[in-house]
N, C-alpha and C positions, 0 to 999 in steps of 0.2 A: 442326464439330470435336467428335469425344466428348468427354465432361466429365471424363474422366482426363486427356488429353493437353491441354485447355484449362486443367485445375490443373495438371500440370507447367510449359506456360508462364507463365500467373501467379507461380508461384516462381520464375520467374527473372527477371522483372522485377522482382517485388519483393525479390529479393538486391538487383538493383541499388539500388532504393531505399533500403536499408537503408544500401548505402555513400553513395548523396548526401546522406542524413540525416545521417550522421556526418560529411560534410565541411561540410557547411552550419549544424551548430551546436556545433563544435567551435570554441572561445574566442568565441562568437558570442551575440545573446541569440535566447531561444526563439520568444518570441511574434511577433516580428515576422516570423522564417521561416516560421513557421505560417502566417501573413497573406498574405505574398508569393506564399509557394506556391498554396496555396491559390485566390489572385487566381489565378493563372497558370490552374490547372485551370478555374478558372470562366469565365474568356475565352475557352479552347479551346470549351466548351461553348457561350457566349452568341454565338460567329461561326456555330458548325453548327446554332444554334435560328434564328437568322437568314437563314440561306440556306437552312431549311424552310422558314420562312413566305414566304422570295419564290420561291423553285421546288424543291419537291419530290422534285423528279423529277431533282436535282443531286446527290442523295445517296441511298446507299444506307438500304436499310430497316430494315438496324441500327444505324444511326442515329440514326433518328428517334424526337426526343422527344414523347411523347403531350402533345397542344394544351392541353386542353381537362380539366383536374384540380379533384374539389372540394374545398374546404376542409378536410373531415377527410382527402383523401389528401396535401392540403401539410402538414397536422399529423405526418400518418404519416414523410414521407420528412423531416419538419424533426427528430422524434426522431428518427430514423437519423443526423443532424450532431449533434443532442446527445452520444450513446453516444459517436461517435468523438472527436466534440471533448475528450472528456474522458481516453479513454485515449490521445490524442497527444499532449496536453498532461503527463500522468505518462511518455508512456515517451518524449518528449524529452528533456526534464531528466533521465533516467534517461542515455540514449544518453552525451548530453555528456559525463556523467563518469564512465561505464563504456567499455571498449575495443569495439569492436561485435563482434570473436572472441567476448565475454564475453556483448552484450547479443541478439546473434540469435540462441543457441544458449538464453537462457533464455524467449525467446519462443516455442521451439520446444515449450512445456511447453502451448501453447495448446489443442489438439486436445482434451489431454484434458479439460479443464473444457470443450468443446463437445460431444466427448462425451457424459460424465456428463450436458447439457445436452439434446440429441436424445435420448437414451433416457427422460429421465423428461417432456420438453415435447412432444418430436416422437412418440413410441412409436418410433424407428428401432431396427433391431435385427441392427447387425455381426454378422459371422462372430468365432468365438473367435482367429481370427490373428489377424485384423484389431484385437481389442482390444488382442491382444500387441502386436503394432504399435505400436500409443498408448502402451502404459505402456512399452515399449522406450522410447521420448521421453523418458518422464517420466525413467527411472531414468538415462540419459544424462544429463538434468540436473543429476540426483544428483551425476553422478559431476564435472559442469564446477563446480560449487560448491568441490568439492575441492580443483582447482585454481586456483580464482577466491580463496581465503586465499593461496596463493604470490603473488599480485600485489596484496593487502592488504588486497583483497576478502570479508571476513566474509558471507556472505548474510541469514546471522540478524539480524547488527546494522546493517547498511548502509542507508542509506535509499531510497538510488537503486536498489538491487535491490527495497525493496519497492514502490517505484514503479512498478521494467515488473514486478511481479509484477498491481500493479491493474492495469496498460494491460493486460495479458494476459485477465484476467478480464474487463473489460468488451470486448476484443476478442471476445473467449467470446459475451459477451450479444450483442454485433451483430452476428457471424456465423449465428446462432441467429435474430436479426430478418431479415438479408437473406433469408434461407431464407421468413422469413412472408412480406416484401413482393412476392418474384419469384415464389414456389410457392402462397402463397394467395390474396395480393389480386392477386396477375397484373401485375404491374408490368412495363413493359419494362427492362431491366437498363441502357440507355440513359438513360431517365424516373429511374430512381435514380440515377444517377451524376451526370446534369446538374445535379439542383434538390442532391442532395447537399453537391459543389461549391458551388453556390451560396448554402445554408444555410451552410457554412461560414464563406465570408466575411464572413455575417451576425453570426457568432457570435463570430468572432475579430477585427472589426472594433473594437469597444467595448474588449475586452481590451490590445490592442494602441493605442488612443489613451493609456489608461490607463497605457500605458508607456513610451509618448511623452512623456507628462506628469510623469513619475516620480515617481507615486503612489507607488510601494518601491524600495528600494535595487536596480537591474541593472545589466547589461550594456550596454555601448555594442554595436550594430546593423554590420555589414559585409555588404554586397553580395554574392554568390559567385554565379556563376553554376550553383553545383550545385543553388541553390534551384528555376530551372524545370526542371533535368533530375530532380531530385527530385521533384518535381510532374506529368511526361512519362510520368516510370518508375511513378508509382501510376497515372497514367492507364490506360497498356498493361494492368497488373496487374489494376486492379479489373475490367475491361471483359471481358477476357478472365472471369475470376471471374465476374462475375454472366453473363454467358453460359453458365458451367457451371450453376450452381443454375435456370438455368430450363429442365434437361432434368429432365426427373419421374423419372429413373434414378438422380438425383445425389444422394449422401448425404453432408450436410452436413457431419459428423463425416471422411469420408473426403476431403470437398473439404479439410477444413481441413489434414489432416494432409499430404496431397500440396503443399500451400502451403506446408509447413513445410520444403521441400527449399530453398526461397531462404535457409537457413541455409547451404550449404554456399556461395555465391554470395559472400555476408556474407562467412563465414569467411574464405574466400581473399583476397577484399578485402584485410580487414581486414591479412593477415598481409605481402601483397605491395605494397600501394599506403602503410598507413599504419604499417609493420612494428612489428604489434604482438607483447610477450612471449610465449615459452610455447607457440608453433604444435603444438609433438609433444608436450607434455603436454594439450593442448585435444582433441588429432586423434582419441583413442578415444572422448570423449564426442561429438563432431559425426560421426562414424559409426555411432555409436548412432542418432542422428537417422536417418541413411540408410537404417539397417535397417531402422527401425520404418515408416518409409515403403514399401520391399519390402516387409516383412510386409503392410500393410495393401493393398498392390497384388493380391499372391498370394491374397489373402482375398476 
């Protein structure tokens, strides 16, 4: 699959994800969905590391997790569950109490701090569309802030927007690392996804006792079954993804921005399944989105 058309379907699985994350922690508490899910994704993995080591030859080769890893590469892919652990944890609590119309379209400001990111870390170097591309996103966001005071949404003062503003940024940094672990250390996109996964669980383990215990004042915990399909749909998403980055044609900055089309996925969701306010006032800044993603196609 080319690494364009493998980041278009990556953004549409992760639209989808974006709508099970909003039904799975809406009135709901955080950490424990993080957990559950999570588990989910890791189980998918610990059945297909399983039926490597008893036959091989039962699964295809992109599958297959590499055996045999040293200590500094578990270090490597355990900071890859850091970085994320931390911007899921800011842009849940963010999700919950922003509309997801509101909260996919500010994530879609990603690209460009990965941008600015690949140019001064990677030496990458876009076509001039393609920058316009990018900052078309940005200025789209511009313009959804606008409409994010009509629903009482401040972005300057709100906290939850400056939350997925950090999950965006540290998104930034770990798109930026996936790009080292697939492109430089040679990782298989399978090998990161798995122990990924798996560090997760590590991480959000202790967190989530913690809140079991009720070390701070939360949320009471509800079951929803959008928690594994929210964990199914990042599956498809990242797999796909890290299969783009390990074609040596694929530029980072332009994988991210193609992933930022799961904004219109979102959007639609959001406006049909959880009918949120404001659809025709939203619909010229998530067409921005769209553009800036042609442009960077055309580039």
């Amino acid at each position: 699959m080319h690494w364009i058309v493998a980041s278009l379907v990556s953004a549409f699985f992760l639209g989808c994800y974006d709508l099970y994350t909003k039904a799975s922690v809406r009135e709901n508490a955080v950490l424990p969905v993080l957990f559950f899910a999570n588990v989910c994704s890791a189980a998918v993995w610990l059945v297909l590391m399983g039926v490597q080591a008893a036959n091989p030859a039962a699964l295809p080769g992109i599958l297959h997790v590499e055996p045999a890893l040293s200590a500094h590469q578990h270090l490597l892919l355990f900071a890859k569950s850091a970085i994320v652990a931390a911007a899921w944890m800011c842009a849940y609590f963010a999700v919950k109490h922003l509309s997801v119309s509101l909260a996919a379209p500010i994530r879609a400001s990603g690209p460009v701090w990965t941008l600015f990111g690949a140019l001064l870390v990677l030496g990458e170097r876009p076509s001039w569309l393609q920058i316009l591309g990018v900052l078309t996103t940005l200025a789209a966001f511009v313009g959804l802030s606008v409409v994010g005071r009509g629903e009482g949404v401040h972005f300057s003062k709100n906290k939850f927007v400056w939350l997925l503003v950090g999950s965006t940024l540290l998104g930034a940094v770990s798109s930026l690392y996936d790009k080292y672990l697939l492109g430089t250390v040679g990782f298989k996109a399978s090998t990161v996804q798995a122990w990924f996964a798996i560090y997760l669980v590590i991480i959000f383990a202790p967190l989530t006792l913690a809140w079991k215990m009720r070390l701070w004042k939360r949320n009471e915990f509800q079951w929803r079954w959008s928690v594994p399909l929210m964990a199914f749909a990042l599956l498809a998403a990242d797999f796909v993804y890290f299969e783009a980055l390990r074609d040596p044609d694929a530029l980072i900055s332009l994988v991210s921005s193609f992933r930022r089309g799961s904004t219109l996925v979102a959007f639609a969701g959001g406006l049909l399944i959880f009918h949120e306010p404001n659809g025709r006032k939203k619909l010229p800044a998530v067409a921005g989105v769209l553009i800036g993603i042609i442009l960077t196609i055309m580039g």
